[in-house]
C-alpha positions in Angstrom: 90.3 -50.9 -5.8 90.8 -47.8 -3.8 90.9 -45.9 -6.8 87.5 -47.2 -8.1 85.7 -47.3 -4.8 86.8 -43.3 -4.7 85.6 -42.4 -8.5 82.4 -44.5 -7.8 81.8 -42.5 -4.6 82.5 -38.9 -6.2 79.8 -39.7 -9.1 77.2 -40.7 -6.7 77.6 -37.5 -4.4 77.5 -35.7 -8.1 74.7 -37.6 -9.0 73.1 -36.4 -5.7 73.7 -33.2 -6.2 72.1 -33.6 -9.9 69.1 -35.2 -8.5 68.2 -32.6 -5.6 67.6 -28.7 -6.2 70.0 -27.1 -4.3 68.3 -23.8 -4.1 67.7 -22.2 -0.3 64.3 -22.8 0.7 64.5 -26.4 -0.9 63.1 -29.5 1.7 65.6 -32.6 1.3 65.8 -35.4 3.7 68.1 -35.9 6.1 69.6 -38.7 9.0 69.9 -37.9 12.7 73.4 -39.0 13.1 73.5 -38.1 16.4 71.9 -35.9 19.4 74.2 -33.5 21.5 73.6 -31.0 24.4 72.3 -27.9 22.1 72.6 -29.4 18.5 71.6 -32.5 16.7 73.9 -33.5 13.7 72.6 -34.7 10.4 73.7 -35.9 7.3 72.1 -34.5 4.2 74.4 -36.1 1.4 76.0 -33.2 1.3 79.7 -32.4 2.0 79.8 -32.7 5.3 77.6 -33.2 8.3 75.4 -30.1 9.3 74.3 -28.9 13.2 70.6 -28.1 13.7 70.2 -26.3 16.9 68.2 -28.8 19.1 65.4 -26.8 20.1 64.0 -27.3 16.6 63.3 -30.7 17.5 61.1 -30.4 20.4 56.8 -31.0 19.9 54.3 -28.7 21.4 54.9 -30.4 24.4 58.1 -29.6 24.7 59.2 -33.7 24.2 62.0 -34.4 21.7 60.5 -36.2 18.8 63.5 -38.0 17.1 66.6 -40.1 17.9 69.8 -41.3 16.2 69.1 -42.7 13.0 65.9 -40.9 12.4 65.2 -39.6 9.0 63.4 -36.2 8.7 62.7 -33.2 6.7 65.0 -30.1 7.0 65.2 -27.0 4.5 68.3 -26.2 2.7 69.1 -22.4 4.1 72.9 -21.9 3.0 74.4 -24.3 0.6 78.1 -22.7 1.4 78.4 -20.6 4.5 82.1 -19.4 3.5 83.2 -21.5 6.3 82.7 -24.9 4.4 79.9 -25.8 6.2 76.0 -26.6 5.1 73.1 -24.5 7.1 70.0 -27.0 7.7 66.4 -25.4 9.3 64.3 -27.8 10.9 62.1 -25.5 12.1 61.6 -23.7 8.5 60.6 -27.0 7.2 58.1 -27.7 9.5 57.0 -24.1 8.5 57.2 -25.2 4.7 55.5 -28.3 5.6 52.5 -26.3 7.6 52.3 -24.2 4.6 51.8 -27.0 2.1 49.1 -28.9 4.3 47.2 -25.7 4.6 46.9 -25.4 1.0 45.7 -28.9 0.5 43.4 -28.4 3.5 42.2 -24.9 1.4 41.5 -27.1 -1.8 40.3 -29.8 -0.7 38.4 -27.9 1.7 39.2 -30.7 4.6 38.9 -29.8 8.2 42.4 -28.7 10.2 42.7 -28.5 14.3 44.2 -25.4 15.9 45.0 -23.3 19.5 43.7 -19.9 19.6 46.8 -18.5 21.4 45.7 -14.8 21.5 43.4 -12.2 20.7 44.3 -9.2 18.4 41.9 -6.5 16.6 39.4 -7.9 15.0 39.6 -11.6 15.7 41.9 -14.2 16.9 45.7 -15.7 16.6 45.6 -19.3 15.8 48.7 -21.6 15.8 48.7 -24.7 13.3 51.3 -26.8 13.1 53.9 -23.2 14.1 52.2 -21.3 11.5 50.1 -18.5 12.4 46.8 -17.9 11.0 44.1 -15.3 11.3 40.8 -16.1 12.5 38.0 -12.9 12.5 35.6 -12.5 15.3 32.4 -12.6 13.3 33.4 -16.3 12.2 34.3 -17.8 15.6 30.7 -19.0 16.3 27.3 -18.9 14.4 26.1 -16.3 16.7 27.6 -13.0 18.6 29.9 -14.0 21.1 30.1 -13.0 24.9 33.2 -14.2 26.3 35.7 -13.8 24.2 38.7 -14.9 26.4 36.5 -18.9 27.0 38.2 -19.3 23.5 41.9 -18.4 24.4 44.0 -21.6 25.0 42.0 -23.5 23.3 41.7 -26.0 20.3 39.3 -26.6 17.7 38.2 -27.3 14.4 39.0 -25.0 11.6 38.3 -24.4 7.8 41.1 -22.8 5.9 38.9 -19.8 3.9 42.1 -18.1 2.4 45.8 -18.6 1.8 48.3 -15.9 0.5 52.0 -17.6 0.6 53.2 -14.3 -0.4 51.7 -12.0 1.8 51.9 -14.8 4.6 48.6 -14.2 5.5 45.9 -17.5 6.3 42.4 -16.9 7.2 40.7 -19.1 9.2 36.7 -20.2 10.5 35.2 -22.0 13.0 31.6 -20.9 11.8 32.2 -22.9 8.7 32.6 -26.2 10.4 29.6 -25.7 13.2 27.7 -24.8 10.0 28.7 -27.4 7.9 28.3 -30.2 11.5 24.9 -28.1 12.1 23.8 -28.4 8.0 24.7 -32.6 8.4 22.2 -32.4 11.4 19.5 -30.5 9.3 19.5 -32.5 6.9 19.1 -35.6 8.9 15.8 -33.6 10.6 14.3 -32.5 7.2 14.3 -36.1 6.3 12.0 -37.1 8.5 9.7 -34.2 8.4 6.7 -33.7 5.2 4.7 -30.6 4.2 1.2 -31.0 6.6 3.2 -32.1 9.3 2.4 -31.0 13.0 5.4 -30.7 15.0 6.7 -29.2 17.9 9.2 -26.7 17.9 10.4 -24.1 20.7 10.7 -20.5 19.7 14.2 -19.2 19.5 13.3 -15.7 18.3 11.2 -13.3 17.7 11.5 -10.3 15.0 8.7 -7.6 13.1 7.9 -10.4 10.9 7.7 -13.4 12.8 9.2 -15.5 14.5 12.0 -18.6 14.5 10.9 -22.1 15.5 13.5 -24.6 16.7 12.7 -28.0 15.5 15.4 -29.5 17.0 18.5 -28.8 14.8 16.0 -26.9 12.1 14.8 -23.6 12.4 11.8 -22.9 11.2 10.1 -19.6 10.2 6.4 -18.6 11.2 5.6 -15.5 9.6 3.3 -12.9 11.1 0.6 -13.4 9.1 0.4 -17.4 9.3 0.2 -16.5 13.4 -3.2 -15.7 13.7 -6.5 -15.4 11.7 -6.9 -12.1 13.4 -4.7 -8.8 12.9 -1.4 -8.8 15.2 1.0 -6.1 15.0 4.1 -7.8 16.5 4.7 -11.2 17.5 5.0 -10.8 21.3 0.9 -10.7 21.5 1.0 -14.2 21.5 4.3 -15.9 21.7 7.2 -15.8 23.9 10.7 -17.0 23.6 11.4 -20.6 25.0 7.6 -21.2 24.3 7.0 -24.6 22.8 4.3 -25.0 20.2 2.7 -27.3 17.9 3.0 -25.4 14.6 2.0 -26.8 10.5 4.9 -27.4 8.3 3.7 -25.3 5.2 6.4 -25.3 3.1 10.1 -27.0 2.6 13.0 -26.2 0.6 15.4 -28.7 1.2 18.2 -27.1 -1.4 18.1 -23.8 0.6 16.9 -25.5 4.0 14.4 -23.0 5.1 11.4 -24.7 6.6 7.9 -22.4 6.7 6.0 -23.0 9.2 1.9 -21.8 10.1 0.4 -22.1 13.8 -3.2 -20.8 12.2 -3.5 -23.4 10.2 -4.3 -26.1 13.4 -7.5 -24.5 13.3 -10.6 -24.2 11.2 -11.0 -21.4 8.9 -13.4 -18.6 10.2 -13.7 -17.4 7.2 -15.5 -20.6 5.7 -19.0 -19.9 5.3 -18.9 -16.3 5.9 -21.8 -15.1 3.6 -24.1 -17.7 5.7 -23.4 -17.0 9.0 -23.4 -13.2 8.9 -25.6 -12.4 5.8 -25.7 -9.3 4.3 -28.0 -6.5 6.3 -27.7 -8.3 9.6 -26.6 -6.3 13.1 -23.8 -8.0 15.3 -21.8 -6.6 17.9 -17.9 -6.3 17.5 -15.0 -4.6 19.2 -13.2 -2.1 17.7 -9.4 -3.6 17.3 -7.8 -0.2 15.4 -8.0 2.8 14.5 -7.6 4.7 11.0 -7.9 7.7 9.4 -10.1 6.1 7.2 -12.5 4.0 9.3 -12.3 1.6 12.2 -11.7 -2.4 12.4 -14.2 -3.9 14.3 -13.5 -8.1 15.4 -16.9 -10.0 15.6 -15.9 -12.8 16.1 -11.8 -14.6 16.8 -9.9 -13.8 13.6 -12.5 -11.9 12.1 -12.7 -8.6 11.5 -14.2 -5.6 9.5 -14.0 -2.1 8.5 -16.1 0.8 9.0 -15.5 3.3 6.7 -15.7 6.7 7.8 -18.4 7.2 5.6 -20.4 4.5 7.4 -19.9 6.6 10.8 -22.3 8.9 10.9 -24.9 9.9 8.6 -24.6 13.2 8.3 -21.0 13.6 8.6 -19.2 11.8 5.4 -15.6 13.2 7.2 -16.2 12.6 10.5 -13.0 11.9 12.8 -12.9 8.7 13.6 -11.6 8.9 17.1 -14.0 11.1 18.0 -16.8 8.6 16.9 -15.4 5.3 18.9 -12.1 4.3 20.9 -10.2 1.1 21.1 -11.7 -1.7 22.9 -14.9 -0.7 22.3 -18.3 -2.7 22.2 -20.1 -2.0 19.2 -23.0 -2.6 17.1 -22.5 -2.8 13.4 -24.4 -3.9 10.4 -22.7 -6.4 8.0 -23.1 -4.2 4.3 -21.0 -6.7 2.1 -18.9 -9.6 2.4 -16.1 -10.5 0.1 -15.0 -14.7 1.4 -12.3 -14.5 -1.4 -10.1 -11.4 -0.4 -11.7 -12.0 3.5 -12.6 -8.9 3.5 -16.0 -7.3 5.4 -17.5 -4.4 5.1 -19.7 -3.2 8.2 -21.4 0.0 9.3 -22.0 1.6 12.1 -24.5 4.5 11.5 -27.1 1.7 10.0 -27.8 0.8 13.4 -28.9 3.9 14.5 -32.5 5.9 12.9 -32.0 6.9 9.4 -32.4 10.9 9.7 -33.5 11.3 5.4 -35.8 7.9 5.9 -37.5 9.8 9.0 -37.4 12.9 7.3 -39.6 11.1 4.2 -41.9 9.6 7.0 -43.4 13.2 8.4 -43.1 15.4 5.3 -44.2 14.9 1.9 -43.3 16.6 -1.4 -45.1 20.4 -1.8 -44.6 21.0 2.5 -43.4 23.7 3.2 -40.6 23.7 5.8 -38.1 26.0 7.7 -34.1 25.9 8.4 -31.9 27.9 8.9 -29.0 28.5 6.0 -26.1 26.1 6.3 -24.1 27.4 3.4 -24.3 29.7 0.0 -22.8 28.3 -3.4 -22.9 29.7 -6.6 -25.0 27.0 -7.3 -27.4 27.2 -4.5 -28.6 27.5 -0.7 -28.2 24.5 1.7 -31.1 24.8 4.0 -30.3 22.6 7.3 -33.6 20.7 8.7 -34.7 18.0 11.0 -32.7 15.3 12.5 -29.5 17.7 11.2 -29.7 17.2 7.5 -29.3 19.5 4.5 -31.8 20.5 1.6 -30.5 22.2 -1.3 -32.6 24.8 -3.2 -31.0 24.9 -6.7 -30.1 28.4 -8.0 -33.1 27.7 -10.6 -35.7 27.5 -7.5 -34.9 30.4 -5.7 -36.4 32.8 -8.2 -38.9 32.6 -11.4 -36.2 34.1 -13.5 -32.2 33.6 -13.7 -31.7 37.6 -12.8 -34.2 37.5 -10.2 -32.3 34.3 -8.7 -28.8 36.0 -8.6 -30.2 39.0 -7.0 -32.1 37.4 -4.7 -28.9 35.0 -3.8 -26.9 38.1 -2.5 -29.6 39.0 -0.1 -29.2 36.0 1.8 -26.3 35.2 4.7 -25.5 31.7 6.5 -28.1 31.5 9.6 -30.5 33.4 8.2 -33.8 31.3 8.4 -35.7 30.4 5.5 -39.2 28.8 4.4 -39.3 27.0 1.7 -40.7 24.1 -0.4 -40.0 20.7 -0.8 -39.7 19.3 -3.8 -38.1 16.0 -3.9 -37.5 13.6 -1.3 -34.4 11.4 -1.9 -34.0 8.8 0.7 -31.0 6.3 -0.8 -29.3 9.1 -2.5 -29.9 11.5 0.8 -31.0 14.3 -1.1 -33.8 16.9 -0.6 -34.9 19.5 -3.0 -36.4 22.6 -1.8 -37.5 25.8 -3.9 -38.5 29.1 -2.8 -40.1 30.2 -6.0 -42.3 28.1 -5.4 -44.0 30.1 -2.4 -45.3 32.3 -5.0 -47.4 32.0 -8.0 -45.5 31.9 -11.4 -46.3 35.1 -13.1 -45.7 34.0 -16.8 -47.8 30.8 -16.4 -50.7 33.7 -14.7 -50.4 35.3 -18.3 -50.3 32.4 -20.2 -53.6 31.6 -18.7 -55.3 34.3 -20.2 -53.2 34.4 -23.3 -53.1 30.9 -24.3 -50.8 29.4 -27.2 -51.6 31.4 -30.9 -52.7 34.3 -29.2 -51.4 37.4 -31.0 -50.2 40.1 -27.8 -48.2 43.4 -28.5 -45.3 44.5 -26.0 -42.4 47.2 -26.3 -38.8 46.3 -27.4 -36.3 46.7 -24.3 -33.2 45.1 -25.8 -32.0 43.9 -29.4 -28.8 42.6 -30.7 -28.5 40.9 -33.8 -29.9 37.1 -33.0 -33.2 38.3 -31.5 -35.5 40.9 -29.5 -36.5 40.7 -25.7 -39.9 42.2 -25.8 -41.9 43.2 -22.3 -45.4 41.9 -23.2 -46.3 43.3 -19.4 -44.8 43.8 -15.7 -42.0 41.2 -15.5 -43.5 39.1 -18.6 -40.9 38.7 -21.2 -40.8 37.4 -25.2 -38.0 36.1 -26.9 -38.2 37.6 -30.5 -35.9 35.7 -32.8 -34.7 37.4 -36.1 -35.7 34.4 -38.0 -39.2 35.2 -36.8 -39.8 38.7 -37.4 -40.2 38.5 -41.0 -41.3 35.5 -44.0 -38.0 37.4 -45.6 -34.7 36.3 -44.0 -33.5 38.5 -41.5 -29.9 38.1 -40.8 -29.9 41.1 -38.3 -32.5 41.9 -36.0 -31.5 45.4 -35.5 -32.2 46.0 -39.2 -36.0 46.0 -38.6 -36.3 46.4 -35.0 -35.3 49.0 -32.5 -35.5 49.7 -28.5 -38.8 51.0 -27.7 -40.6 50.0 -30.5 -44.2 49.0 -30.3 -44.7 45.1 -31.6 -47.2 42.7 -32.3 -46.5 38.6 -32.5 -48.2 35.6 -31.8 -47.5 33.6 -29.1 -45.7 30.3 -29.7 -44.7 28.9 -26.3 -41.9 29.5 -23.7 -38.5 28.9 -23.2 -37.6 26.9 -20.3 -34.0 28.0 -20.2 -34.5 31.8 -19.4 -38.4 31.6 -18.2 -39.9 33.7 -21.3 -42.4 33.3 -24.1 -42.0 32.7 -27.5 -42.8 34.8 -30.4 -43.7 35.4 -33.6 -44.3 38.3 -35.7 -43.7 36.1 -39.0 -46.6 33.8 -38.0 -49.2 36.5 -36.8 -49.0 37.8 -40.7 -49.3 34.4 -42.2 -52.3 32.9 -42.3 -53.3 30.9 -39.4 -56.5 32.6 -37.0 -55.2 34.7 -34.7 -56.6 35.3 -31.1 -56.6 39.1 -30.1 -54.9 39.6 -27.3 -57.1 40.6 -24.2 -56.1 43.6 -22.7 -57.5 43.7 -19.0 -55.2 43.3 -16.2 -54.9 39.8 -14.7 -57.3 40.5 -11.8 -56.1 40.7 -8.2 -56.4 37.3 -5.9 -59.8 37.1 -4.3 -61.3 39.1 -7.0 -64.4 38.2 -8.9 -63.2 36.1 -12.8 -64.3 38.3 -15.9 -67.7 38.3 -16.9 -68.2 35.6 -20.0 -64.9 33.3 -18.7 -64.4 30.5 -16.3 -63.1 31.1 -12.6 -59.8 29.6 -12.5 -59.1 29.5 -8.8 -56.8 27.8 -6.4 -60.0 25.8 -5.3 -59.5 23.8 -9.2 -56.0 23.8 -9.2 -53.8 25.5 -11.9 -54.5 24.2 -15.4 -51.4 25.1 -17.0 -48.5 23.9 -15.0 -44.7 24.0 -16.1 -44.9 20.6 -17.7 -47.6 21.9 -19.5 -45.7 25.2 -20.8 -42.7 23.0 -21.6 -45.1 20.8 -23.7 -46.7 23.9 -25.5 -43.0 24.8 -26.3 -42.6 22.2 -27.9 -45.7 21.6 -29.8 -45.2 25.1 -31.0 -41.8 24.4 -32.5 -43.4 22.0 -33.9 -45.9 24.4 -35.3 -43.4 26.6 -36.2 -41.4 24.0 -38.8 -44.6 23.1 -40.4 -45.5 27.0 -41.2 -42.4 27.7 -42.7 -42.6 24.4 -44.6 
């Protein structure tokens, strides 16, 4: 019996040996067989009975948490110590056990409790359950902390964020479960708020863009430009933190749970009905809210407001600075010049509201006056000639002399603030443009000749230049003819220096003028053809005042001149027109 109690007792401690991995780090369970001064023996199924040191078996508190006949956890350390005896850890299975529930706590992503027991760099040392974990300073709290030793000692709420068994390394946070508590509570609050709700919130913060509303476990955002009709540049201008405030709930995402709110939006829009209440053309007064290069804002009303272009300034200065126009704060008057309700935008002006300088400058002259200024500028294309009320009159390169040479010479003569008299020949008021001429002070020598040597007259005049296209012939003291080759012959001429030469003697009929250089037209082709011809008269125009040729009628300034420039241009014409019907 002894015999089979013996073999039956050596295959069950085989079979236990079998059944449980004895590798070092293995957890088997064990009974307390009894509890000494220093040790606590247990008995593993092993071959013999091991000694745990008893300090292994004391809680936090420092209590003794088993008794005899207790079962617990130990971890197998040394299997054969070379002494016969079995080395048991307590303490590295509690270790082994902390380890495991961390993981499960990292996957599952379930909440753990811990004692911040010291500070290093960077963070905090957190004891779970005699494991050590690492928990960094930025996730301690949802916002910046102050005091960092209030957190020493004590316990809280952790997520487990990372776990690295090898490197024995756990990362902790105690952001993650205020967020998570705080994301429960918002959620609770968006479900009783609606887009167009009013509700009161108290602002928490205030940044360059806006600022954050607490709803009471929600934080919304008003943005800048949902504060106020009217232009703000920063938030402060009209709220302060720990303000509370009715705001409009204009917008939720409950996925992301961002909230946006509007505080403008309690009121009416100012810009409804814009075009009616401040038509175009009308004058208002405004305050000037800021300053450009370009222009000025002026607010007429709350949470309206308008530019002035610089442009719109002053009426004779297009670049005027605008600071030295108006300042901030300013009263104004402006006149509304369009209004655009769709892009709210307004455009007013500034210089409308004073007298027009062009418009009163149209009021007390009239086209033909002569007037005086003194010369502003010199361009290649002109004179500026500045005049009453500080605006400028241009006299056109082509008005300053009868012909194009006379012009240019006559341009070098003059400097800026030399004083001029001149004519005026247009009167622009909405462009704001005057035309002057100083040819016009004097009489128009060609249309003087063309007066007594009308269109189909035949004249004779002396060859001063000649290139192959034509012949300029002086028909009298700074009376001109244009001579084309095509016209000195009824056979084709290709080169007008093979028939004509510099100081020849010539006789052609006169066709009309040419605008562009101020010259008459001839024709030595058509003075041999057969149309009459009219002799040309050889007395000298006679002098002003002087009695008209016996036989003709007095042409004086008391009738007016007959043949004006229109006129000349018209005979031009005509005479082309002449001209293709005698070569037909």
């Amino acid at each position: 019996m002894n015999k089979n109690m013996g073999e039956s007792f050596a295959q069950l401690f085989e079979q236990s040996l079998t059944d449980t991995p004895m590798l070092p780090g293995a957890i088997i369970s064990a009974t307390v067989v009894r509890v000494e001064d220093k040790y606590v023996v247990v008995d593993a199924g092993l071959k013999s009975e091991s000694y745990i040191s008893i300090d292994q078996f004391y809680d936090e508190g420092g209590k003794l948490e088993i008794k005899e006949g207790d079962e617990v956890k130990v971890a197998l350390e040394v299997l054969e110590d070379g002494f016969g005896s079995t080395r048991l850890s307590r303490e590295r299975a509690k270790r082994l056990e902390s380890w495991s529930h961390l993981e499960r706590a990292y996957e599952s992503k379930e909440t753990i409790r811990g004692v911040i027991v010291g500070r290093v760099k960077g963070g905090f040392t957190v004891e779970i359950n005699k494991v050590r974990a690492f928990l960094p300073g930025s996730l301690v709290d949802v916002k910046p902390i102050r005091d960092p030793e209030a957190f020493e000692g004590k316990e809280f709420e952790f997520k487990v964020i990372k776990v690295d068994p090898k490197r024995n390394n756990i990362v902790v946070s105690r952001r993650a479960v205020l967020e998570a508590e705080s994301n429960v509570e918002r959620a609770a609050v968006l479900e009783n708020i609606n887009e167009g709700d009013e509700v009161k919130g108290i602002v928490k913060n205030l940044t360059d863009y806006g600022a954050f509303i607490d709803l009471g476990g929600v934080d919304g955002l008003l943005h800048i430009t949902d504060m106020s009709w009217k232009r703000i540049k920063h938030p402060s201008e009209i709220l302060n933190i720990g303000d509370e405030i009715k705001v409009k709930v204009l917008k939720i995402d409950r996925d992301n749970v961002r909230v946006s709110l509007g505080l403008k939006q309690l009121g009416g829009d100012p810009w409804h009905d814009i075009s009616q209440r401040y038509p175009v053309g009308s004058k208002i007064s405004g305050r000037v809210t800021n300053i450009t290069d370009y222009g000025c804002f002026v607010e007429i009303e709350e949470g309206i407001e308008g530019l002035v272009h610089v442009s719109e300034m002053d009426w004779t200065n297009k670049n005027v600075n605008p600071n030295k126009v108006i300042h901030l704060g300013q009263e104004v008057e402006v006149m509304v010049l369009d209004v655009d309700a769709e892009r709210r935008r307004i455009s007013l002006g500034i210089k409308q509201c004073t007298s027009n300088p062009w418009a009163a400058f149209a009021e007390n002259h009239e086209k033909g006056e002569q007037v005086k200024g003194k010369i502003k500028s010199i361009t290649d294309f002109g004179i500026f000639l500045e005049l009453d009320g500080g605006i400028d009159g241009l006299i056109y390169l082509s008005d300053i002399a009868w012909s194009e040479t006379e012009a240019q010479d006559t341009l070098r003569k003059y400097q800026k603030g030399d004083e001029l008299e001149a004519v005026i020949l247009a009167i622009d008021v909405e462009r704001e443009r005057i035309a002057l001429g100083l040819k016009q002070l004097a009489e128009d020598p060609l249309a003087n000749y063309l007066i007594e040597n009308e269109k189909g007259t035949v004249v004779s005049g002396k060859v001063v230049e000649v290139d192959q296209k034509h012949a300029i012939v002086e028909l009298a003291e700074g009376i001109r003819g244009v001579l084309r080759a095509s016209e000195i012959s009824a056979e084709k001429v290709d080169d007008a220096r093979t028939k004509l030469n510099v100081g020849d003697t010539v006789e052609a009929k006169i066709m009309g003028t040419d605008r562009k250089i101020h010259a008459i037209t001839l024709s030595m082709k058509a003075k041999d053809g057969k149309t009459p011809v009219k002799k040309a008269v050889k007395t000298a125009k006679p002098a002003a005042g002087a009695a008209a040729p016996a036989g003709k009628k007095k042409k004086s300034s008391e009738s007016g001149l007959k043949t004006t420039l229109g006129d000349l241009f018209k005979d031009h014409i005509n005479g082309a027109d002449d001209k293709e019907s005698e070569e037909k």
